[in-house]
Backbone as JSON Lines, residues from 0, in Angstrom:
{"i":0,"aa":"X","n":[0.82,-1.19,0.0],"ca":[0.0,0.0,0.0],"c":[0.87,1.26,0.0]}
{"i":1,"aa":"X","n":[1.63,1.06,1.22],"ca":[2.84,2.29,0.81],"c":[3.43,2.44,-0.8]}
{"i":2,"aa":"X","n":[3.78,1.47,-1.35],"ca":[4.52,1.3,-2.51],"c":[3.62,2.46,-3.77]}
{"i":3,"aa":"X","n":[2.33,2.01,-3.27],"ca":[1.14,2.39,-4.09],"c":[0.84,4.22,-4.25]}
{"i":4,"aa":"X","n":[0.95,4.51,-2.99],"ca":[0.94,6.04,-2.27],"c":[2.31,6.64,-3.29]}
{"i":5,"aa":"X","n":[3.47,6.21,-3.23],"ca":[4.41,6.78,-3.21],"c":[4.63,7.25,-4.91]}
{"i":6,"aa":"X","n":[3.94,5.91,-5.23],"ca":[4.3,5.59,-7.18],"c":[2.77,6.81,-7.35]}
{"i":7,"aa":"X","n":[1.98,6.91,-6.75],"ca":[0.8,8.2,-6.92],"c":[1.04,9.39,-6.85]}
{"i":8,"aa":"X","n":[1.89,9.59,-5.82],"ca":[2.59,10.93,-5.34],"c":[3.4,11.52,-6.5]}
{"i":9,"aa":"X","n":[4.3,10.33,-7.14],"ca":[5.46,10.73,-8.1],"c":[4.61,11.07,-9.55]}
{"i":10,"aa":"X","n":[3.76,10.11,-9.85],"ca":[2.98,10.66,-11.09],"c":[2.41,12.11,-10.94]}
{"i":11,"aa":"X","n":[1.8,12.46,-9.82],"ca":[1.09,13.7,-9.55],"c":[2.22,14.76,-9.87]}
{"i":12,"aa":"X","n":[3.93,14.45,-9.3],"ca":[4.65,15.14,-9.42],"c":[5.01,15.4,-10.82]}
{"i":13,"aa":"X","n":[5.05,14.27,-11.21],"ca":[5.48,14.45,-12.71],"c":[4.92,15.23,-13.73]}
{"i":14,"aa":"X","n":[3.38,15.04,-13.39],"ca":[2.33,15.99,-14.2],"c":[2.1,16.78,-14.37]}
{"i":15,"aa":"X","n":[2.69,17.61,-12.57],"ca":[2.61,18.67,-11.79],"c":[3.84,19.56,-13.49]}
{"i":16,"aa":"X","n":[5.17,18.84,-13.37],"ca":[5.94,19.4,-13.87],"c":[5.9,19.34,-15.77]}
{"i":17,"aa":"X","n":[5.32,18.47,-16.06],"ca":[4.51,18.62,-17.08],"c":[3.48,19.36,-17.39]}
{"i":18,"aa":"X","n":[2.79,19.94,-17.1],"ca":[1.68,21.05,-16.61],"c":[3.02,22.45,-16.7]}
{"i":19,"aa":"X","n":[3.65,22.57,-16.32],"ca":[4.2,23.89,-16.0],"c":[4.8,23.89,-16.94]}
{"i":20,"aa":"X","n":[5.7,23.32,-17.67],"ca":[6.67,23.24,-18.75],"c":[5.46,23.47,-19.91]}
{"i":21,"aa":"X","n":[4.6,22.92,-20.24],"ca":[3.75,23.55,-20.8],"c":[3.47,24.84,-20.69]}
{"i":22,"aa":"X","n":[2.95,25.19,-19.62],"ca":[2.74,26.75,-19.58],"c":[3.92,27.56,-19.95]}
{"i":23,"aa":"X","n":[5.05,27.09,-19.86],"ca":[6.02,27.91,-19.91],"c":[6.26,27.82,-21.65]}
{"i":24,"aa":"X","n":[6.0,26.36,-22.52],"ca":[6.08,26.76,-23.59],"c":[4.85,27.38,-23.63]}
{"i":25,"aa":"X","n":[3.76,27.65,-23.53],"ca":[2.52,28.87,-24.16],"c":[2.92,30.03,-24.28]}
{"i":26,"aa":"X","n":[3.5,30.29,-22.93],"ca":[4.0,31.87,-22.72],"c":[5.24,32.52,-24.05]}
{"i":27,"aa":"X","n":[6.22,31.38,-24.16],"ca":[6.88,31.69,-25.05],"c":[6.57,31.55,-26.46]}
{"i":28,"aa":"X","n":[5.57,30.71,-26.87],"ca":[4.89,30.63,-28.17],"c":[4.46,32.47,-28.13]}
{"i":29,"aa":"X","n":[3.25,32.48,-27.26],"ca":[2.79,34.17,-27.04],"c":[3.78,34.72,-27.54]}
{"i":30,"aa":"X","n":[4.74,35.44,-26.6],"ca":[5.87,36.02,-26.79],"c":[6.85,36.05,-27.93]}
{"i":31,"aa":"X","n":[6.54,34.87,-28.51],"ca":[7.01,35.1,-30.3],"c":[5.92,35.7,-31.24]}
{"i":32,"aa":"X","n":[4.81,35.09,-31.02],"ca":[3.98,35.44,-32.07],"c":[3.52,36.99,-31.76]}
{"i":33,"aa":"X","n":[3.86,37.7,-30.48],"ca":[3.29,39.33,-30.0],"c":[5.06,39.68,-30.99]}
{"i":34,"aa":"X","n":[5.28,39.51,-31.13],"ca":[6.92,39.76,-31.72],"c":[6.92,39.65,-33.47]}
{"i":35,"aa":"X","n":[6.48,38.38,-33.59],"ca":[5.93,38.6,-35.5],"c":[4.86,39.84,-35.38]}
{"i":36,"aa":"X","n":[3.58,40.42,-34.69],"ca":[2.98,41.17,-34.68],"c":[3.73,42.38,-34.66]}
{"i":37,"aa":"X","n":[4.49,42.37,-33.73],"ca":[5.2,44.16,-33.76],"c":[5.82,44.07,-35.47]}
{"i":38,"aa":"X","n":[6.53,43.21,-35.69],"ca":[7.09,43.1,-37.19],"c":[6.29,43.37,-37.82]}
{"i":39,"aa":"X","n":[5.3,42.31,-38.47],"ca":[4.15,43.16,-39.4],"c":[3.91,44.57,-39.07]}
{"i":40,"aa":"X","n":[3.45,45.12,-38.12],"ca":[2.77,46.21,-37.78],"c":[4.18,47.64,-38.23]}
{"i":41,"aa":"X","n":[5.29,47.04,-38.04],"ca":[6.82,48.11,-37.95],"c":[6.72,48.13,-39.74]}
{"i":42,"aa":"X","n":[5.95,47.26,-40.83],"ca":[5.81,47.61,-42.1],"c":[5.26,48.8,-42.97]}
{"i":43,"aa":"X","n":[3.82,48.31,-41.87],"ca":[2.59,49.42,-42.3],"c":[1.8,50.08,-40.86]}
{"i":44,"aa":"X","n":[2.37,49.76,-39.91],"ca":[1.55,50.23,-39.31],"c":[1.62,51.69,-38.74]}
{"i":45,"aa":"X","n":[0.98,52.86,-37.59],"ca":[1.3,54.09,-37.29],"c":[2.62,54.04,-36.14]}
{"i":46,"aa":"X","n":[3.28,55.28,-36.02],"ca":[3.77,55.14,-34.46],"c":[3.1,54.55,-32.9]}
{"i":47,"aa":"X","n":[2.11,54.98,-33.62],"ca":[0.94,55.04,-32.51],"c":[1.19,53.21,-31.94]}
{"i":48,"aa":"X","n":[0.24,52.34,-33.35],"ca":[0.51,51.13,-33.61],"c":[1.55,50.44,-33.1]}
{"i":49,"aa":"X","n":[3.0,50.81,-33.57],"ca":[4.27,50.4,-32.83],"c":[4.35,50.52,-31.12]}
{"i":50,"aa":"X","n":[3.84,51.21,-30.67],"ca":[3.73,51.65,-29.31],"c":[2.81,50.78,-28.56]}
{"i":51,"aa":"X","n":[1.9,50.72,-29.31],"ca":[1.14,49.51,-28.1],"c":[1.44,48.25,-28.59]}
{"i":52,"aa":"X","n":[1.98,47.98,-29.85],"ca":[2.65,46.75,-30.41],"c":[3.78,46.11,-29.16]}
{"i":53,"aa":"X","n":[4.74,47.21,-28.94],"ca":[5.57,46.87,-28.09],"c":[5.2,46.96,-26.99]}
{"i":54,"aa":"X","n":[4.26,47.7,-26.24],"ca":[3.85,47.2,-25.19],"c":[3.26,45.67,-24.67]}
{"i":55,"aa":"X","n":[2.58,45.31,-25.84],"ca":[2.14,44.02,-25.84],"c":[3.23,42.97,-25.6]}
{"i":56,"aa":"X","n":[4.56,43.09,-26.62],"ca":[5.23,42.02,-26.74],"c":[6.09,42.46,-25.0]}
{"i":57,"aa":"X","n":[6.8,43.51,-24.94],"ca":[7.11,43.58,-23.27],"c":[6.32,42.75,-22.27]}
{"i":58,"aa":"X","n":[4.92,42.56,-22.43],"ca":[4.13,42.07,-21.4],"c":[4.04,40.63,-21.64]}
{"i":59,"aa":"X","n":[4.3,40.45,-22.83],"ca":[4.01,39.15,-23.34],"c":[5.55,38.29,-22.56]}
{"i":60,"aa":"X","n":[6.52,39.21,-22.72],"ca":[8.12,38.38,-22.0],"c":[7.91,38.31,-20.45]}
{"i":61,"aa":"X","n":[7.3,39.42,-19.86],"ca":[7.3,39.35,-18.71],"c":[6.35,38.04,-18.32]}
{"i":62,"aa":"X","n":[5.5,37.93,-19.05],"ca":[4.33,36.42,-19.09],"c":[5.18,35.19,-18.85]}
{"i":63,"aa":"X","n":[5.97,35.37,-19.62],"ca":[7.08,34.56,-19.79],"c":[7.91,34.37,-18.94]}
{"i":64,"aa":"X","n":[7.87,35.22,-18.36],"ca":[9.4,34.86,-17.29],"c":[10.74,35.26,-17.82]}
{"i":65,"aa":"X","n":[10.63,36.47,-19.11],"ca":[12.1,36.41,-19.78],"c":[12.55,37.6,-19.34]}
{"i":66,"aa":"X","n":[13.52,37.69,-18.74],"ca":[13.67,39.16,-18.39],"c":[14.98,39.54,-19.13]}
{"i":67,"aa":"X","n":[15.76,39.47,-19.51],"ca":[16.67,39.76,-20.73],"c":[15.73,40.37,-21.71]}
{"i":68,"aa":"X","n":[14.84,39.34,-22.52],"ca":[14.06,40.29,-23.52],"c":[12.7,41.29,-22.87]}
{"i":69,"aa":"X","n":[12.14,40.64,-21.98],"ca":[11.39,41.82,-21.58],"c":[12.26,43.4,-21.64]}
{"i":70,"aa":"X","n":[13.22,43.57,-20.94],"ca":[14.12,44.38,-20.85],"c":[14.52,45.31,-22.22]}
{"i":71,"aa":"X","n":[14.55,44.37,-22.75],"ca":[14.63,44.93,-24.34],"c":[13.73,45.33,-25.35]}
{"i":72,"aa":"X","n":[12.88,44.9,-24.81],"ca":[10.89,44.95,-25.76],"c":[10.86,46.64,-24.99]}
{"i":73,"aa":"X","n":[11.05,46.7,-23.3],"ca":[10.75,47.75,-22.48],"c":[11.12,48.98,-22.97]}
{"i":74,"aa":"X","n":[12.74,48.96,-23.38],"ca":[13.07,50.09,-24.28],"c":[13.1,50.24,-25.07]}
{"i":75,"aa":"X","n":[12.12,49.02,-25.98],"ca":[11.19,49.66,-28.13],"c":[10.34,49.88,-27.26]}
{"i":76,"aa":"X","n":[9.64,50.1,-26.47],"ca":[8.39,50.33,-26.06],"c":[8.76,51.84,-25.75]}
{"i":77,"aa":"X","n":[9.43,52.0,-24.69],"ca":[9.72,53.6,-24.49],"c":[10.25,54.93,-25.45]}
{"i":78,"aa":"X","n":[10.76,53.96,-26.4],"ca":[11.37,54.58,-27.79],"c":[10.13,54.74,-28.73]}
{"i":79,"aa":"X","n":[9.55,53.8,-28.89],"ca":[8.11,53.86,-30.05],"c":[7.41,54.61,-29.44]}
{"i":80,"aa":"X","n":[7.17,54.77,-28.46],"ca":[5.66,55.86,-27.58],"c":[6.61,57.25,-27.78]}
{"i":81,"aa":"X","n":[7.73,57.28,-27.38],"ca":[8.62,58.79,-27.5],"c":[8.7,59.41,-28.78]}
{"i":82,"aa":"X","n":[8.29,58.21,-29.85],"ca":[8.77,58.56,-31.0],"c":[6.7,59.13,-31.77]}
{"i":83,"aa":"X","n":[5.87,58.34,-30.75],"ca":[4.82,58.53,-31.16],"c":[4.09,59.19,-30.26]}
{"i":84,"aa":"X","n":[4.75,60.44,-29.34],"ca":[4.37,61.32,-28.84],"c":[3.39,60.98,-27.6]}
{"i":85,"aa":"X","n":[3.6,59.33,-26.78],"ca":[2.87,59.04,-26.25],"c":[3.5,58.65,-24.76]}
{"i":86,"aa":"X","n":[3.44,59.44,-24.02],"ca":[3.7,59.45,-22.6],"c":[3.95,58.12,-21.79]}
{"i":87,"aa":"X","n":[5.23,57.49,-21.44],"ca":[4.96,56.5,-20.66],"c":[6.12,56.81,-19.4]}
């Protein structure tokens, strides 16, 4: 019965960490595809556009857990709103 508990416990664990590694790839799927979006949008889109573009993908890294690129999305974000006259 113990044997039984223990081999239950470890699957739960395992799932547990399967479950999260998942989430962690979603977040980073997000975080690419808010990133092809700022691209398209840096073709045709306004300053304006670029500005909440990059706000999105910033939020999208921080979703993520990336803080290297969050960091870096943070200042196209502060640069595109400066550049599109928009206060942050």
């Amino acid at each position: 019965m113990r044997t039984l508990i223990v081999i239950a416990g470890m699957a739960l664990c395992s799932c547990d960490q399967m479950a999260a590694q998942q989430l962690d790839d979603i977040h980073a799927k997000v975080a690419k595809d808010a990133e092809e979006q700022y691209r398209m949008v840096e073709k045709s889109g306004t300053k304006t556009d670029l500005c909440v573009r990059a706000g999105m993908v910033s939020e999208a890294y921080l979703q993520a857990k990336n803080s290297e690129k969050y960091d870096l999305w943070k200042t196209a974000e502060t640069a595109d709103c400066l550049a599109a006259g928009v206060a942050k």
